[in-house]
C-alpha positions as CSV (number, residue, x, y, z in Angstrom):
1,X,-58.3,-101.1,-40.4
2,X,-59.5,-97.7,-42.1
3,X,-58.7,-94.7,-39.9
4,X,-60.7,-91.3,-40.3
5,X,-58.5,-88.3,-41.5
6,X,-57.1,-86.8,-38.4
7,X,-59.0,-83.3,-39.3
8,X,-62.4,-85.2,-39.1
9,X,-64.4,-84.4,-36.0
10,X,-67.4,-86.8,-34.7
11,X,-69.8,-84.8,-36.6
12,X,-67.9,-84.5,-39.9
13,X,-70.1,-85.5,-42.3
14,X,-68.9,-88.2,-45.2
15,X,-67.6,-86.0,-48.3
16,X,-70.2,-87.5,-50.4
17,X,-73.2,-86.6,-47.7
18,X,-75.6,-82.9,-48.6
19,X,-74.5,-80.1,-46.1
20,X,-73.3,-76.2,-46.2
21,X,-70.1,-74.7,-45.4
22,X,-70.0,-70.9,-46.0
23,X,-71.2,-67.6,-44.1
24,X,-74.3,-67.1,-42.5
25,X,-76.0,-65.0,-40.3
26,X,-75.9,-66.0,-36.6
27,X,-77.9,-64.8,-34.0
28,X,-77.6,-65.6,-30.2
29,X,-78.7,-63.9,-27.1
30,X,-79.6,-60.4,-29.1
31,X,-76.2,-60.1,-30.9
32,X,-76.6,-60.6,-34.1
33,X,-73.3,-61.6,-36.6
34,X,-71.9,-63.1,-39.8
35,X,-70.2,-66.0,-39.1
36,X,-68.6,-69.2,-41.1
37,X,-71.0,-72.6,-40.8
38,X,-69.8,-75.7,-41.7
39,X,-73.5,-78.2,-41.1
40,X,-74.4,-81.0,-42.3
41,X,-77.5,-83.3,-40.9
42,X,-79.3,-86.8,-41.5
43,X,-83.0,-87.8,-41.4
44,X,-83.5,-90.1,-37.8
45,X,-85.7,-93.1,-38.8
46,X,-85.9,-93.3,-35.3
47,X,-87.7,-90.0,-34.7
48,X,-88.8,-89.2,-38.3
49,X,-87.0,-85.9,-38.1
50,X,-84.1,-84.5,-39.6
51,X,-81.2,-83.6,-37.2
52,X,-78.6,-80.7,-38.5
53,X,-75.3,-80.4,-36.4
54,X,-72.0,-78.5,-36.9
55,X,-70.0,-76.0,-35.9
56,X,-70.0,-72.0,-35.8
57,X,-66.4,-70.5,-36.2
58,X,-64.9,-69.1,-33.8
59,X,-66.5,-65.0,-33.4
60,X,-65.5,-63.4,-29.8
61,X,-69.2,-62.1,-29.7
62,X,-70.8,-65.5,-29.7
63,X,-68.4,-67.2,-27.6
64,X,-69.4,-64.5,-24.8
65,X,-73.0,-65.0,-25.1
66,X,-72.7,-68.5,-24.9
67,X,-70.3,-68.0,-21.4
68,X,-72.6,-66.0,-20.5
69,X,-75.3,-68.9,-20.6
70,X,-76.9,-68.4,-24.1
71,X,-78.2,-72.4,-25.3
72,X,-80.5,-70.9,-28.0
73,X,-79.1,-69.5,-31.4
74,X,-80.6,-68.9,-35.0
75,X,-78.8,-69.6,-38.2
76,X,-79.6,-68.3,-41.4
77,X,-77.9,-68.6,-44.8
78,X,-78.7,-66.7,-47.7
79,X,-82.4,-65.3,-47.6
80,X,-83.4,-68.2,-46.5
81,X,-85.5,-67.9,-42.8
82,X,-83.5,-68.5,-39.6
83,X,-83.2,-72.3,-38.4
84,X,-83.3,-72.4,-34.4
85,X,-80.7,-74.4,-32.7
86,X,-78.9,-75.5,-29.6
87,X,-75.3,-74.1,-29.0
88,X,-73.3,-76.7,-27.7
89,X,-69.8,-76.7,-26.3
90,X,-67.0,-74.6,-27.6
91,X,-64.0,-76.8,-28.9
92,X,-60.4,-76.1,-28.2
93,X,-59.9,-73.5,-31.2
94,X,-62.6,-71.6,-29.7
95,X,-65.6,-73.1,-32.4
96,X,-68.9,-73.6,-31.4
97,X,-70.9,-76.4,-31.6
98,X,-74.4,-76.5,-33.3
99,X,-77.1,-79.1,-33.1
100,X,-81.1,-78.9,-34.5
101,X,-84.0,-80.6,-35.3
102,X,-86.2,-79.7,-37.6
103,X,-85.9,-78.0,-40.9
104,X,-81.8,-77.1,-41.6
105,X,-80.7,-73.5,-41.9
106,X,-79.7,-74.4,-45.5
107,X,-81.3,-75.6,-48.8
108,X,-81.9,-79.8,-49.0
109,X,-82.3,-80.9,-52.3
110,X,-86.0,-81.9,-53.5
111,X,-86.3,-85.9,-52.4
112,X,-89.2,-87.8,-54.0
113,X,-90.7,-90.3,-52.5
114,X,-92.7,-94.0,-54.0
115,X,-95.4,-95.1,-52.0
116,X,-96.5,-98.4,-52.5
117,X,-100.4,-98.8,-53.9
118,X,-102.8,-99.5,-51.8
């Protein structure tokens, strides 16, 4: 039976799998920081979208907003344009959970795409 490394999470994505880990600029409830990311995300056949998820780490600023209600947040890395998210629940160190759909707050590699003739 294979086991998942103990430091894996639910949403730890594979090593092999596209993502970002790094700073970025987080913004909930008007506060405005620079936080570490670590995303990663998938494209849902289901849906057709592409869902990005991870965590924010831990910044005292965005933990109260998010006490104090805040559910919307927007990530940006680089100069690249904010990505609008979901906070989700905060996880025993004090990290915060991020989930989206949509376009990812960081760069996907181009992905071309065969149609079959007609």
């Amino acid at each position: 039976m294979r086991r998942r490394p103990a430091s894996a999470g639910p949403w730890a994505p594979p090593a092999d799998e596209d993502g970002y880990r790094g700073p970025a600029e987080v913004a909930v409830a008007g506060t405005r920081v620079r936080a570490e990311v670590h995303l990663a995300g998938h494209l849902e056949p289901l849906d057709g979208r592409y869902h990005w998820y991870g965590r924010i780490t831990r910044h005292d600023a965005l933990v109260a907003a998010k006490e104090a209600g805040a559910t919307e947040v927007r990530v940006a890395v680089g100069d690249a344009a904010p990505a609008t998210g979901r906070l989700a629940e905060l996880d025993a160190w004090g990290n915060l959970r991020v989930t989206g759909t949509g376009r990812p707050p960081y760069p996907l590699e181009p992905v071309e795409v065969d149609l079959p003739a007609e």
